[in-house]
ROMARFI-388583 format. One record per residue: x, y, z of N, C-alpha, C, CB in turn. Coordinates in steps of 0.2 Angstrom, whole numbers, plus 5000, padded with zeros to 4 digits. Glycine has a CB too. Example, Ala and Ser with C-alpha at 12.3 -4.5 7.8 and 13.67 -1.06 7.14 Angstrom:
506649725039506249785039506649845039505749785045 506449895035506849955036506450005039507049975029 
***
This chain:
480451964726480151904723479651884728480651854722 479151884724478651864729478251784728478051914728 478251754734478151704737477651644743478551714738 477451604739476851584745477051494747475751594741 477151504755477451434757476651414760478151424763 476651334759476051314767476451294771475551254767 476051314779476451284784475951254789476851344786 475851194788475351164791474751194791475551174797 474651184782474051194782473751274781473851164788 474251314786474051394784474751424779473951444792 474451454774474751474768475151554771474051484762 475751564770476051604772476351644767476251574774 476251724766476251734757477151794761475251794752 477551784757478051844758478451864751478751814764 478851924754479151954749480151944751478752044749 480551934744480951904749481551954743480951804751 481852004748482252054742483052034743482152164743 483352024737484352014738484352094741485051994728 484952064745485452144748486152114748485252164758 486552134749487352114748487552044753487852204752 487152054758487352004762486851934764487452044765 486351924760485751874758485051914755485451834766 484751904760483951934758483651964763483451894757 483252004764482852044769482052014765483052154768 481751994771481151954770480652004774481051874774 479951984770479452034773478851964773479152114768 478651954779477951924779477551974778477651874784 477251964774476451994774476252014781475851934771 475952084784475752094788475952054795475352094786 476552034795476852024801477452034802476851974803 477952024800478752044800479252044795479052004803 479652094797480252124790480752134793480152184786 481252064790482252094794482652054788482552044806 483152054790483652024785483851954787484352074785 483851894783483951854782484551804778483551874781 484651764781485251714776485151644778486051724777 485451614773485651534773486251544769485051484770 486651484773487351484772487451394771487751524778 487351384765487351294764488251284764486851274755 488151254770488851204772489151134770488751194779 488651114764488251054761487950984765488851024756 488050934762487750874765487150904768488250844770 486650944767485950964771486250994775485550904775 486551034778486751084783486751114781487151084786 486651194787486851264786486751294792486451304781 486751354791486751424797486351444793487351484800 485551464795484951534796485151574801484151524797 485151644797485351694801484651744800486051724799 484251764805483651804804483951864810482851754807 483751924809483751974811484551954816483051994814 485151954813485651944816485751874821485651994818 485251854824485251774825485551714822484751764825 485751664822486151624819486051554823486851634819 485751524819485651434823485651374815484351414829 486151344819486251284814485551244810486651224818 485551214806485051184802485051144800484951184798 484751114798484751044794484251044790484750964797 484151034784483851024778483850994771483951064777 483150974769482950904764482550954760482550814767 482550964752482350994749481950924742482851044747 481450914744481050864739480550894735480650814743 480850924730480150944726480051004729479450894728 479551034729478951084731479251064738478051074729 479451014741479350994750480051044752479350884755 479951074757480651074760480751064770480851164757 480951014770480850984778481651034781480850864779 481551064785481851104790482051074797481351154791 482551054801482551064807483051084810482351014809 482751114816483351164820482851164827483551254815 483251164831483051184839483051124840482351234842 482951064838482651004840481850954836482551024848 481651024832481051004828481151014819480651054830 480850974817480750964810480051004808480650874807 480051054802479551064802479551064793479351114808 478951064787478951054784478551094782478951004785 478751144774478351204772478351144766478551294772 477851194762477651184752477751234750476951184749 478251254746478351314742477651294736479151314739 477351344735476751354734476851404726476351394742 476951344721477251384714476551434713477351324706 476851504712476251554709476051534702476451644710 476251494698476051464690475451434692476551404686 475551374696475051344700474451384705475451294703 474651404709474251434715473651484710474851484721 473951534705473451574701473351544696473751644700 473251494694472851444691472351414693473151414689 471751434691471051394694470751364690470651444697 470551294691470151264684469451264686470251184682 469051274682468351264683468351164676467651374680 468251134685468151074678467551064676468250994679 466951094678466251074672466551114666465251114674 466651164665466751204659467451184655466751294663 468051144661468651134656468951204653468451094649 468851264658469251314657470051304662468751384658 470551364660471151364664471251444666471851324660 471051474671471451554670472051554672471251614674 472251604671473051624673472951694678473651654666 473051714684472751774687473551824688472351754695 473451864689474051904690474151914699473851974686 474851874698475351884704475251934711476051914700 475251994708475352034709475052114706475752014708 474752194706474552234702475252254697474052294706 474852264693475452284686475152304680475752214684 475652314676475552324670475552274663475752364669 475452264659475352224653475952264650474552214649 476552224646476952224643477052224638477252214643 476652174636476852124628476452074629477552084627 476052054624475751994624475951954620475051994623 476151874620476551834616476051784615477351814620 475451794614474951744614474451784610474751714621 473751744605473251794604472651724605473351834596 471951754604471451694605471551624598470651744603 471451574601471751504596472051474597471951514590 472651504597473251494600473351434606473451564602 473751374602473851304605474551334606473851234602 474451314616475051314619475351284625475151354619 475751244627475851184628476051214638476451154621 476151164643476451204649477051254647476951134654 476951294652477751334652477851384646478451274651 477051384642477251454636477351514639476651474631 477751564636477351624638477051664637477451654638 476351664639475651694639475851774638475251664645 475951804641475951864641476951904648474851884645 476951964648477551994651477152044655478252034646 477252054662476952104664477552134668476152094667 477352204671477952254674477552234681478052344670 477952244687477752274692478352304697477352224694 478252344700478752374705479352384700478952324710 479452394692480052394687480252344687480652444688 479952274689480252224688479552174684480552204695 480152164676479652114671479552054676479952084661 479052014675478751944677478351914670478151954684 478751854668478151814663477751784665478251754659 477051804664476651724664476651694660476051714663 476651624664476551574658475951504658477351534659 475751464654475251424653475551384659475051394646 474851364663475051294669474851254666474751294676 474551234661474551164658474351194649473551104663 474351114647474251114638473551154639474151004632 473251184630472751214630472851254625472651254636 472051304623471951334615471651414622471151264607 472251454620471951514623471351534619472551564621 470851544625470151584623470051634623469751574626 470351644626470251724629470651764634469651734633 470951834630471351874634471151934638471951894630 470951934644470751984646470952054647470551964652 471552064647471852134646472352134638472452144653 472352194638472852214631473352254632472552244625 473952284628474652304630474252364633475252324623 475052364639474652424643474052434648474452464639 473952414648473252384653473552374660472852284651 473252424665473452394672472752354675473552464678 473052314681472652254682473052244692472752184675 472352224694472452204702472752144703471852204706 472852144709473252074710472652024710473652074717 472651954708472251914706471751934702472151894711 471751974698471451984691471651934687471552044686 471151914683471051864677471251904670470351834677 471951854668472451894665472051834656473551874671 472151784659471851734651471651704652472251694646 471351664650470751604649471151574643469751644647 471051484648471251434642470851374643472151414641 470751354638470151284636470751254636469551274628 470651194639471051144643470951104637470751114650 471451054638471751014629471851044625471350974624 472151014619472251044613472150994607472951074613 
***
């Protein structure tokens, strides 16, 4: 599953795979070990990073998630990829949807006209053998689909084009 927090401002992109015993995390170009959280409730837990173990305390608000441990609070943004690969251009009132990730085009569940509301599913793509939906990030009248079944495509290619309102 791939994933982009902020952290003070600098955007932090990882990849974060189940294993029997939590997750094994990869930052992008800096580090890859195995990973856990063990919610003890009431905002408490144990993170365990590369075998290490230090107690926690934790407030999940939204998109915020406030962390502290060692003595410091610190405070990421889970960074929704619906949102993050959604770019408006407001003179024009267009919306794209870019792709996640490189992949393939699965199925398209949308065609040009087509009113459709947050949270449709625009199109299924494959990557790594694993399907991913796109979905619309806001209301809108699909304009334009830039790929068709079967179509590979880079990561951050412009997957649809939607005219904002409906």
């Amino acid at each position: 599953m791939f994933h982009k927090f902020d952290l003070g401002g600098i955007t932090r992109e990882l990849w974060l795979t189940p294993t029997a015993t939590g997750y094994r995390l990869n930052v992008l170009d800096a580090w890859s070990g195995p990973i856990a959280l063990t919610d003890e409730g009431t905002g408490r837990g144990r993170l365990t990073v590369a075998g290490f173990s230090e107690a926690v305390a934790f407030v999940v608000d939204g998109d915020l998630i406030h962390i502290h441990m060692r003595g410091r609070t610190r405070s990421l943004r889970y960074l929704d990829p619906l949102r993050v690969l959604a770019s408006v251009d407001s003179d024009g009132g267009h919306n794209v949807a870019r792709a996640p990730m490189p992949g393939t085009v699965v199925a398209l569940k949308v065609a040009p006209g087509d009113a459709v509301t947050t949270g449709t599913v625009l199109m299924v793509i494959e990557s790594m053998k694993l399907e991913t939906q796109i979905r619309a990030s806001q209301d809108g009248i699909v304009e334009r689909l830039h790929v068709k079944d079967g179509d590979s495509f880079d990561r951050d290619a412009i997957l649809v084009t939607l005219l904002q309102g409906t």
